[in-house]
C-alpha positions as CSV (number, residue, x, y, z in Angstrom):
1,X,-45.7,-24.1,8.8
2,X,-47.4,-24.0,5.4
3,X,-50.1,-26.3,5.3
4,X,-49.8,-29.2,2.6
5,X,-52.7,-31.0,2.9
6,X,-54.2,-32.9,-0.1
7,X,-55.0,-36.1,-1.8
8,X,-52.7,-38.7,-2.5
9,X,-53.0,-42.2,-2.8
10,X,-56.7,-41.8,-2.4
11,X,-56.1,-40.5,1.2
12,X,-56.3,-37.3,2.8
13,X,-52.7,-36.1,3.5
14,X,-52.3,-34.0,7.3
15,X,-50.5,-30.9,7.8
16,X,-46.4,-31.4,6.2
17,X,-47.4,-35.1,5.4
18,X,-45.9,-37.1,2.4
19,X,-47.1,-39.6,0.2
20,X,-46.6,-43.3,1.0
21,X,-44.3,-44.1,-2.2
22,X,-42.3,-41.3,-1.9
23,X,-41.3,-42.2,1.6
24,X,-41.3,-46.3,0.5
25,X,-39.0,-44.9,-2.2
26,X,-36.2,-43.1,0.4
27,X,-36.6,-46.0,2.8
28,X,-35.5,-48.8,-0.2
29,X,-32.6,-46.5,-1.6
30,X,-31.3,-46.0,1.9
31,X,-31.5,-49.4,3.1
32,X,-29.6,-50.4,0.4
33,X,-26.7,-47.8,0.7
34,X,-26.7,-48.0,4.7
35,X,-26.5,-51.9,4.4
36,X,-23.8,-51.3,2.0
37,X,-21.9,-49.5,4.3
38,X,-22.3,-51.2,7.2
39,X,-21.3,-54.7,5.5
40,X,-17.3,-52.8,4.9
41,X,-16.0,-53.8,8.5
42,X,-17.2,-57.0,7.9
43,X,-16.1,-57.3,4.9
44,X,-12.8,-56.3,5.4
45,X,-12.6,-58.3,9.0
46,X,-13.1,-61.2,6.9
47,X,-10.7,-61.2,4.7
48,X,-8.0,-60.6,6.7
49,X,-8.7,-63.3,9.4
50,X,-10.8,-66.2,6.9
51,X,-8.3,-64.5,4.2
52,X,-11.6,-64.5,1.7
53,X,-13.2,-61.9,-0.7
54,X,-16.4,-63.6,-0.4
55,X,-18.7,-61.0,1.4
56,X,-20.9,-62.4,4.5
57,X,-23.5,-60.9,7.2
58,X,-22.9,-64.5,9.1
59,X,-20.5,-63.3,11.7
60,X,-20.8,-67.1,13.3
61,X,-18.2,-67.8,10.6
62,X,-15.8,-65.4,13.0
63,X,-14.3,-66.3,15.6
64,X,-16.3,-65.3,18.9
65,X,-14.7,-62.2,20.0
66,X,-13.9,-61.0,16.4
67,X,-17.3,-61.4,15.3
68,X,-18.8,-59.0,17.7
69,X,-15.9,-56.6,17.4
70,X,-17.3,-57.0,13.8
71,X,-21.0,-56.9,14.6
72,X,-20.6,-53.4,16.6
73,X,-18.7,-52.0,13.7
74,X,-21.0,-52.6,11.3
75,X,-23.9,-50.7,13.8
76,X,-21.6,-48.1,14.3
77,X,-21.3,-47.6,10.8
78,X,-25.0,-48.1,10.0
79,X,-26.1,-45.6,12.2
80,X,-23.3,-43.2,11.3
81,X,-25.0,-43.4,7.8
82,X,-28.3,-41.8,9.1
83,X,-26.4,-39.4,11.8
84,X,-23.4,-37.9,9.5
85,X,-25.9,-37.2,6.5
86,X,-28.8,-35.4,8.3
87,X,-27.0,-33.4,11.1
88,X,-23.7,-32.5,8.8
89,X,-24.7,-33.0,5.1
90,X,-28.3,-32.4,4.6
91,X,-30.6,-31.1,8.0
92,X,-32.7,-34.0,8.3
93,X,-32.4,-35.9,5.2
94,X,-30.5,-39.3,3.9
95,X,-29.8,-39.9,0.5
96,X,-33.1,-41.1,-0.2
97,X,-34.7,-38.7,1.6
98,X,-32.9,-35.9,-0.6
99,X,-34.0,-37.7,-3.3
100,X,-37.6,-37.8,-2.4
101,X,-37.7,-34.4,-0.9
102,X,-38.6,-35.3,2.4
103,X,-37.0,-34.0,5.3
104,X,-37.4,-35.5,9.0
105,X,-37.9,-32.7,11.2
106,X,-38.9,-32.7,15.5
107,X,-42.7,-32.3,16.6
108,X,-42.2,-28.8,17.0
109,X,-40.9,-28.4,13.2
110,X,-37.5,-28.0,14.5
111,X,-34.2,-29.5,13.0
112,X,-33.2,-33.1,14.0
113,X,-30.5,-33.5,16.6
114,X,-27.8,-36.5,17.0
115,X,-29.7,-37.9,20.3
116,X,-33.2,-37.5,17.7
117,X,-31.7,-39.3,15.3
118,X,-30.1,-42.1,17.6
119,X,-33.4,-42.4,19.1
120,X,-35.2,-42.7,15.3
121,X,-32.9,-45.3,14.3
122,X,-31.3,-46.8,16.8
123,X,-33.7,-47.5,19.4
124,X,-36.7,-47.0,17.2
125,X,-35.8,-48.7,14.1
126,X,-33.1,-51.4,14.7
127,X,-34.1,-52.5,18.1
128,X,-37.8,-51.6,19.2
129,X,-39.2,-52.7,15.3
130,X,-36.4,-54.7,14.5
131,X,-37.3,-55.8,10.6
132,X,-36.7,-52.9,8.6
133,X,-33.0,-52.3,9.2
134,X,-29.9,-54.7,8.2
135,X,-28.1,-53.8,11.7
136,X,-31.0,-55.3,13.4
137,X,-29.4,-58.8,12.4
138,X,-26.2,-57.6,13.1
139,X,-27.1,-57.0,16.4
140,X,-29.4,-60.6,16.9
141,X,-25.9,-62.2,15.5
142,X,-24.4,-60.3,19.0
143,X,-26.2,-61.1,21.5
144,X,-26.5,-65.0,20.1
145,X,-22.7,-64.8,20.2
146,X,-22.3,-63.6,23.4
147,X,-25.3,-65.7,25.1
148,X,-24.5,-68.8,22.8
149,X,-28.2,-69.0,22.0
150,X,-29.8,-69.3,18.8
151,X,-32.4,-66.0,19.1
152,X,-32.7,-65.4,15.3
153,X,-35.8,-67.2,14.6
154,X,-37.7,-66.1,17.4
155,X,-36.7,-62.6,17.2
156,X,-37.5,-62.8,13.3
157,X,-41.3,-63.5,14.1
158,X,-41.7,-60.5,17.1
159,X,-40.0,-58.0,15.4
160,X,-41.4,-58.8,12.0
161,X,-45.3,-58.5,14.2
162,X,-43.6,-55.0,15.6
163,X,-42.3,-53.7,12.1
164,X,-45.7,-54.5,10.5
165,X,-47.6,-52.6,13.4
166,X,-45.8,-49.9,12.7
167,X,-46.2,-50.1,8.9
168,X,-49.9,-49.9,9.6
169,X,-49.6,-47.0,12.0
170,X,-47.6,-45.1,9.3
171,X,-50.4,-45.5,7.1
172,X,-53.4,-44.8,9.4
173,X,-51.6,-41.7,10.6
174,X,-52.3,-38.1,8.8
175,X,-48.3,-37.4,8.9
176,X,-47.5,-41.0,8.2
177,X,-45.6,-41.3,11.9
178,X,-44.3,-44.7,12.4
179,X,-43.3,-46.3,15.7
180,X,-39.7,-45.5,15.8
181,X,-41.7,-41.6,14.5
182,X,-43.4,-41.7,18.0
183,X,-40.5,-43.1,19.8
184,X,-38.6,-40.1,18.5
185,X,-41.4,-37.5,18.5
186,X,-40.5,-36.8,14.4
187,X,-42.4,-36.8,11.1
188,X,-41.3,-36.4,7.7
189,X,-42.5,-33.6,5.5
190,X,-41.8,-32.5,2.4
191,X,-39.1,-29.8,1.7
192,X,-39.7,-29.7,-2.3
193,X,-39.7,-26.3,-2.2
194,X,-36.9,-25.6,0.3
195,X,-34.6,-27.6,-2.2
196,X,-35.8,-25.7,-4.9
197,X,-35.0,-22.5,-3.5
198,X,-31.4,-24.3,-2.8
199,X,-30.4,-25.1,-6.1
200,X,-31.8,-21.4,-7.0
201,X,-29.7,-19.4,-4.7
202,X,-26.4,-22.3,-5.8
């Protein structure tokens, strides 16, 4: 793999690392689409049983069963965000990604696979951290639901301590891994010039 290393940010960039805004970038333009898109089965739930237009994440406002019915579409379709795009659109990369010109890629500089990518942002990033995904509250809505316990608060504080851990390892790491990185044995790096060579050969 060619070696990228340089200075960014005032810190020393590993082998196939990228910089912290670019990836900040990708993160904030995929949240938004991915929360977008997992807010339609809700959305459209809603206003056929409340018969409103008025978009909600509170599935309480559901009636039990419906809500998690609800609740597991709206993960389904989060995650199908993240798993359509980089194994059938772009190898490894969201829309964000694309737009930054990173590309998440195995430990071995491999191409992500679907139980990778489950693993990166299923288990890693909307259950293990927690925070930085929308479907993590879709899925704290659930299990209050189905327990009839109130775990929202509580779960806000530990996985807001877990999301920021990992924040801090992305940034004290030389490939910028995070946790739900580790969990999945991935790193981003960047394919500027693979893209390049893309819209050359188009």
């Amino acid at each position: 793999m060619k070696n990228t290393k340089s200075f960014r940010a005032g810190i020393k960039l590993g082998q196939g690392s990228v910089n912290n805004f670019s990836r900040a970038f990708a993160y904030l333009i995929d949240w938004y689409i991915a929360t977008m898109i997992a807010g339609i089965p809700i959305a459209l739930i809603s206003s056929f049983v409340l018969k409103t237009t008025k978009i909600s994440q509170d599935l309480s406002k559901l009636p039990k069963e419906i809500a998690i019915l609800a609740g597991i579409l709206s993960i389904i379709f989060y995650l199908g965000y993240y798993v359509v795009l980089q194994l059938f659109v772009y190898k490894g990369q969201t829309f964000g990604k694309r737009i930054m010109k990173i590309k998440v890629v195995k430990e071995d500089g491999s191409d992500v696979d679907f139980w990778t990518v489950l693993k990166r942002e299923g288990l890693g990033v909307m259950i293990i951290e927690g925070y930085l995904a929308n479907s993590s509250s879709y899925l704290r809505q659930i299990i209050s639901i189905a327990l009839g316990v109130n775990i929202m608060d509580m779960a806000v504080y530990i996985f807001g301590i877990i999301s920021a851990i990992s924040v801090v390892m992305g940034l004290a790491s030389s490939r910028r891994r995070m946790l739900h990185d580790h969990i999945a044995k991935t790193y981003e790096i960047s394919n500027k010039e693979e893209q390049q060579g893309e819209a050359f050969h188009a």
